[in-house]
N, C-alpha and C positions, 0 to 999 in steps of 0.2 A: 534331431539328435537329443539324447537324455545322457548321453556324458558330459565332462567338464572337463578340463585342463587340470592335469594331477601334478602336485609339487614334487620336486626329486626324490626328497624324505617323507616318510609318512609323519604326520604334525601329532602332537600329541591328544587331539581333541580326537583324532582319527585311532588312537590305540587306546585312548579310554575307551572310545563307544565299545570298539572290538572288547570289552573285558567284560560289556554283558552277555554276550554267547556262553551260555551252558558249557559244549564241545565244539569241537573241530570235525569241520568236514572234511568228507574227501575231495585231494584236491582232483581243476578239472585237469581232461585228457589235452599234453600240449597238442598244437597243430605244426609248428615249425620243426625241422628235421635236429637242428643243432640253437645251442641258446649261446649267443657269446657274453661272457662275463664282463661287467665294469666295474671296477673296483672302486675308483673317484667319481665320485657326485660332479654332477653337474655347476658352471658356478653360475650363481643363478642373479648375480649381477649383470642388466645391461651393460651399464657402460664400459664391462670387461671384452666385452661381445664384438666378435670382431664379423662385421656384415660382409660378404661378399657386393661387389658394386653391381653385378647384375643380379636377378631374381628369380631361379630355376623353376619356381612355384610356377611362373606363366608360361602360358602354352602359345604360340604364334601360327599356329596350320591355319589351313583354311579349309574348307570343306573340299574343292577341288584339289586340294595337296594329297588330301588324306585318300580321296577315292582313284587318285591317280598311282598311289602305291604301289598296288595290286589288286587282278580281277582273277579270282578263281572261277572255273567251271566245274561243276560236281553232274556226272552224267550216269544215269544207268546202264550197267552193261549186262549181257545175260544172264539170266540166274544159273548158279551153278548147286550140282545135288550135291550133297553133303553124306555123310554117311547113314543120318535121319531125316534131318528139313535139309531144303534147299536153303541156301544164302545168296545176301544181293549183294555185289559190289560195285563201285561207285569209280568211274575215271576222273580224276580230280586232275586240274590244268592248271599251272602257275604262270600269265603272262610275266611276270617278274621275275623267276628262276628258270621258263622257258623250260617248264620239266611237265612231264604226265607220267601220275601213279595211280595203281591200285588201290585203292583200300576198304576195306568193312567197316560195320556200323561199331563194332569191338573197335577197332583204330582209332574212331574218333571218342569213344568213350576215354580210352587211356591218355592219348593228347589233352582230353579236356581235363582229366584227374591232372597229369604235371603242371598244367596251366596254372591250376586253381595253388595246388602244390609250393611252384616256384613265386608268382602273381599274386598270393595271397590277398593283397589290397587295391587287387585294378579289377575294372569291372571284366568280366570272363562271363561270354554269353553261354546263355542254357541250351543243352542239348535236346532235340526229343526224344519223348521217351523211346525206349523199344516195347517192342510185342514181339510174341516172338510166334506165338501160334494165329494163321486166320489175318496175317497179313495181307489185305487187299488189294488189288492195283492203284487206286485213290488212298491210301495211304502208305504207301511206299512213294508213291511220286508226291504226297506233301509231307515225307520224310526227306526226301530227297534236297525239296526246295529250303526246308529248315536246315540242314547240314551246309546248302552254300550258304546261305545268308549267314552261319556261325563262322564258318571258314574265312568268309570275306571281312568281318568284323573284324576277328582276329587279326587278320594278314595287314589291316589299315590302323589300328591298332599300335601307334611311336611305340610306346617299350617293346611288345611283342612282334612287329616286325623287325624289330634287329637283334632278335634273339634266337639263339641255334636253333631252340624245338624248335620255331615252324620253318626254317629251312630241311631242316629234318623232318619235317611229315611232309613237304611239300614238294620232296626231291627226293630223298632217300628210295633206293628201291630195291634193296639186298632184303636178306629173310631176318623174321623177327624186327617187326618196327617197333612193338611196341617193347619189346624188354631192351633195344636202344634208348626208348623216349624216359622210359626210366631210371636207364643207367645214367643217361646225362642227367638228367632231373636232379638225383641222389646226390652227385658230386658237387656240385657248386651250392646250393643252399636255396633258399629263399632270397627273393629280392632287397629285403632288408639286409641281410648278412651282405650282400655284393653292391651296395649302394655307397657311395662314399656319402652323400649325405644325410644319409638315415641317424648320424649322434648327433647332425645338427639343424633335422627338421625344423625344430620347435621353433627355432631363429629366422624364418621363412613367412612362418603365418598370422597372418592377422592378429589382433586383440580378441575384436569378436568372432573368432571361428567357430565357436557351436551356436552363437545367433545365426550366421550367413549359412551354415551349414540348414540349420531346420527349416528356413527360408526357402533357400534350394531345393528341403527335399517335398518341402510342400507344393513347390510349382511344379517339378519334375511331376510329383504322384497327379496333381492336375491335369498336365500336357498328355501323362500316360494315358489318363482317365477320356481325355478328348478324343485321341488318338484312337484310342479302342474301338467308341464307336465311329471316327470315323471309317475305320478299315470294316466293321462289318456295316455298314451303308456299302461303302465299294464291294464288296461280296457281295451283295445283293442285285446292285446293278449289274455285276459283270454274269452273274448267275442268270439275271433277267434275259440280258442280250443273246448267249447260250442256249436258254431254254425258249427265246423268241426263234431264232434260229434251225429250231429241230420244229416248232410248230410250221413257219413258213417252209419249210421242204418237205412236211405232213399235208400242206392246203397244198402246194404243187403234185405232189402223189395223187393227191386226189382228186385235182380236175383233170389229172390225164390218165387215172382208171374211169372217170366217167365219160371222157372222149374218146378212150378204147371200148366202149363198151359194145358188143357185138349182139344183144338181145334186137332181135327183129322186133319192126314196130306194130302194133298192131292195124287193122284194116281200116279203122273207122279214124284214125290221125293218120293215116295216107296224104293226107292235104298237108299235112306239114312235113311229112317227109327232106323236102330240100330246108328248110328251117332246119331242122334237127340236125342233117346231116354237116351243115356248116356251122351251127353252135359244137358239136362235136370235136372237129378239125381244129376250131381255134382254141376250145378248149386244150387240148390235148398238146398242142405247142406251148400252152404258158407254163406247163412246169420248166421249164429251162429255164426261164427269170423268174421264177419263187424258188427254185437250188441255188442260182445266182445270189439269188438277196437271202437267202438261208444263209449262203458260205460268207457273204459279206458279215452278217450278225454273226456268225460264228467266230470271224475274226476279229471283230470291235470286241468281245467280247475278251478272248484270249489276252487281245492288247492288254486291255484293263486291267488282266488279270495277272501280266508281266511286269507292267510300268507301272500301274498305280497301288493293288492291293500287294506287290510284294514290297514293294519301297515301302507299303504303309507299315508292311509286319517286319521289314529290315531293323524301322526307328522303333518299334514297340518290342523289338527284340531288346536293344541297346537301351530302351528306358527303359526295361523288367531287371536286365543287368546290372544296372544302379543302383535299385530298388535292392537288388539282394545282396550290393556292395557292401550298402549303409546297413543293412540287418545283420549282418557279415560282422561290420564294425563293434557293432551293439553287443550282437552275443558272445564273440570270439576276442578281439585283444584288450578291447576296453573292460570287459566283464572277469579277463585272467587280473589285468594291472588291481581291478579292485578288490579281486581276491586275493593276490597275494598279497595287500595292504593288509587286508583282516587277518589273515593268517601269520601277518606279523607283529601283529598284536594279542594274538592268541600266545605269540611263545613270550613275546615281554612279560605278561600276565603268567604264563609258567615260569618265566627263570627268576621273578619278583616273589613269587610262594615256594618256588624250593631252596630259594638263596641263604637260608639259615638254616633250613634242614639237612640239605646235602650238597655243601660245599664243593665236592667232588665234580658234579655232576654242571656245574655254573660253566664252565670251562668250555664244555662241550656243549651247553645250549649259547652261548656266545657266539661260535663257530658259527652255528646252524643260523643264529641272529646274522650275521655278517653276509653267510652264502643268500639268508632272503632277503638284505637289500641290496645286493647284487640283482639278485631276480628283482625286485621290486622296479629298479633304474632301469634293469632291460626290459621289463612292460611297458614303462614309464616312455622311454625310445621309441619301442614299436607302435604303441597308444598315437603318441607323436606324428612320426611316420606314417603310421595307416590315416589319420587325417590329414597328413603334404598329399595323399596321393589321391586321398577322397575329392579335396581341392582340385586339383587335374582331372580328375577324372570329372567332375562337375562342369570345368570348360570344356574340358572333352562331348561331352553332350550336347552344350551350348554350338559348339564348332558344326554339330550334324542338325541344331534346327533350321536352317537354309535348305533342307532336303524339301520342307516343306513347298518352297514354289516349286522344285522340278516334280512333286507328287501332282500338285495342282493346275501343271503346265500338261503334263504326261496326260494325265484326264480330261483337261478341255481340248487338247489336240485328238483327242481319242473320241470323244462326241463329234468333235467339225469332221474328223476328218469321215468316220461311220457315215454319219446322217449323208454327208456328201456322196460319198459311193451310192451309198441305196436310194438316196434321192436321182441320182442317176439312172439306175435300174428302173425304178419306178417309173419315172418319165419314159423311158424306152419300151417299157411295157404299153405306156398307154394305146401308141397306134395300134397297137395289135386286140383293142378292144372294140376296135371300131364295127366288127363285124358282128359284135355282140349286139348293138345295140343302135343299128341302120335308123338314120333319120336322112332329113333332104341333106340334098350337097356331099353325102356321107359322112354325117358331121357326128360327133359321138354324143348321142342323147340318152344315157342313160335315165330309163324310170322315176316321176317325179313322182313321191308323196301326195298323201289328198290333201295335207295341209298347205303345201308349195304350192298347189295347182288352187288355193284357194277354196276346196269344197268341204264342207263339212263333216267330219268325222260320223254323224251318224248316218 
């Protein structure tokens, strides 16, 4: 973090500096719907300070609390034509509101706009993108998987699960959701304006809040950074066992096109004839345990691909969400609060040079002086505010590193239990080798090397 804790008033060291700007800029664009005025200053005495005896700052969930919320399922249902492209819709499933709705990839764009909307200072996970031409089957279905994993965040989520939107996108099912999502949106405000403790964040947090803050977001950017790769290791493996899978059902295709094989033998290998004809036969049966141990690797595979690589992209979803929390922070309330500092120091530095010229006009830059530290204290507020909720949202992420053993449990349960299957298989296959490779006793002697057999390579 590169902000600081901004005094209620701007100090005068802070409207000197403003008197070397040239001009005034324009200001920026706000983000919040409505701005409430505060007239009296903060008293910026502690001991005036009256503490609440509990600490709302802390979060108490546990990881099982939160994933026991709500489990959404987001499923594809037919493509429907449209009156140009075809569109995909999505059956979305609330075990928690015990509702199924419809909805399109437009649905969740606009819930995610109110989110960010009302939410302004809680992490709000990122959508994927759309495409809208040359959508392929592999990326509709890892659009699909991206849409639950944002859904279910959301819905686990303390502030936003007890908030009407997402009972509203997760139940509602009359026409026009989304000009609902933003009628409600419009009406109540941002979460600052409906918080009772938003005038008295400041009284909640720490001394050191922007040291423990950079701290935070240095380990977070760390953990992401770990994280990353290790979800694309797990893509790799779960890719390996898939693409092992289609090869082992390619080598079973193939010793039972060469034990179908019907070309007559020629005259002068007539002596091997029953040789041949029984390597043949047993060929031609072991494709059914190389499909067996294909569909086994296809399945180790999928697991991986359910349990381990989406859990790993759930938490890299929720630490990218952070990430663009604190950037959030950076460019948007902390960067208005220190603009309208400057900018009220621009007009001191104008009502201080036109104060003997036109008397008249002092009157009315007063006014304007008064309305910008009103703005000034409700930056000052939300500045506040946005880091109470930076702080939660910081345990909040702490809350979901325990995900870590079930990603690490889901994985090695997923190797024991793989290797086991096909180790099965395998074993099962072996009698049926036996005729391959006839020794006494009918004992299976496969072919030894000249090196095994002790003779010299040349």
């Amino acid at each position: 973090m590169t902000g600081r804790a901004m005094d209620p008033l701007p100090s005068p060291a802070v409207a000197a500096a403003a008197e070397t700007e040239a001009e005034e800029e324009a200001d920026p664009p706000a983000t919040g719907p409505l701005t409430p005025h505060i007239t009296e200053p903060r008293d910026p005495d502690p001991s005036r300070m009256q503490m609440p005896q509990s600490n709302p700052l802390l979060l108490s969930y546990t990881l099982q609390e939160l994933l026991a919320r709500d489990t959404v399922q987001v499923e594809l249902i037919p493509e429907k034509k449209g009156l140009f492209l075809k569109h995909v819709e999505y059956e979305v499933s609330s075990q928690r509101f015990k509702s199924s709705v419809y909805r399109r990839y437009n649905d969740f764009v606009v819930f995610h706009e109110v989110l960010l909307h009302k939410f302004p200072y809680r992490m709000v996970p990122a959508l994927p993108p759309k495409r809208v031409l040359g959508a392929d089957r592999e990326f509709i279905e890892g659009r699909r998987r991206a849409l639950k994993r944002f859904i279910n965040l959301v819905a686990r989520h303390p502030p936003f699960s007890e908030d009407t939107l997402l009972k509203l996108f997760l139940s509602f099912s009359g026409p026009d959701l989304q000009h609902k999502l933003k009628e409600t949106a419009q009406c109540v405000g941002d979460e600052f304006m409906n918080c009772k403790l938003a005038a008295s964040a400041k009284d909640f947090l720490p001394a050191d809040i922007q040291t423990q803050f950079a701290m935070s977001r240095e380990l977070i950017r760390n953990i992401y950074n770990s994280f990353y790769k290790l979800r694309d290791r797990a893509e790799r493996i779960a890719s390996r066992a898939i693409d092992n899978a289609a090869d082992l059902l390619i080598f079973g295709k193939e010793l039972s096109a060469l034990g179908s094989d019907t070309t007559p033998l020629p005259s002068w290998a007539a002596v091997h004839l029953s040789m041949w004809g029984s390597l043949k036969q047993a060929l031609k049966g072991l494709s059914v345990e190389f499909a067996l141990l294909a569909d086994k690797a296809a399945q180790q595979g999928k697991k991986e691909e359910n349990d381990v690589v989406e859990k790993l992209n759930l938490f890299l979803d929720l630490l990218q969400s952070y990430k663009d929390l604190c950037e959030r922070h950076e460019k948007g309330v902390l960067h208005k609060h220190q603009w309208a500092l400057h900018k009220y120091g621009l007009m001191k530095r104008q009502m201080m040079s036109t104060a003997h010229r036109e008397p008249e006009s002092v009157e009315q830059l007063e006014s304007r002086i008064v309305e910008q530290e009103n703005m000034i204290q409700t930056m000052e507020l939300r500045n506040y505010f946005s880091l109470y909720c930076l702080h939660q949202e910081t345990q909040l992420v702490h809350v979901y590193l325990p995900l870590t053993s079930h990603i690490l449990g889901a994985f090695v349960n997923s190797q024991i239990q793989g290797h086991k299957e096909m180790s099965k298989v395998w074993n099962d296959l072996t009698p049926k080798l036996s005729c391959l490779f006839p020794g006494p006793h009918n004992v299976l002697t496969p072919p030894r090397s000249p090196q095994e057999d002790g003779m010299c390579p040349h």
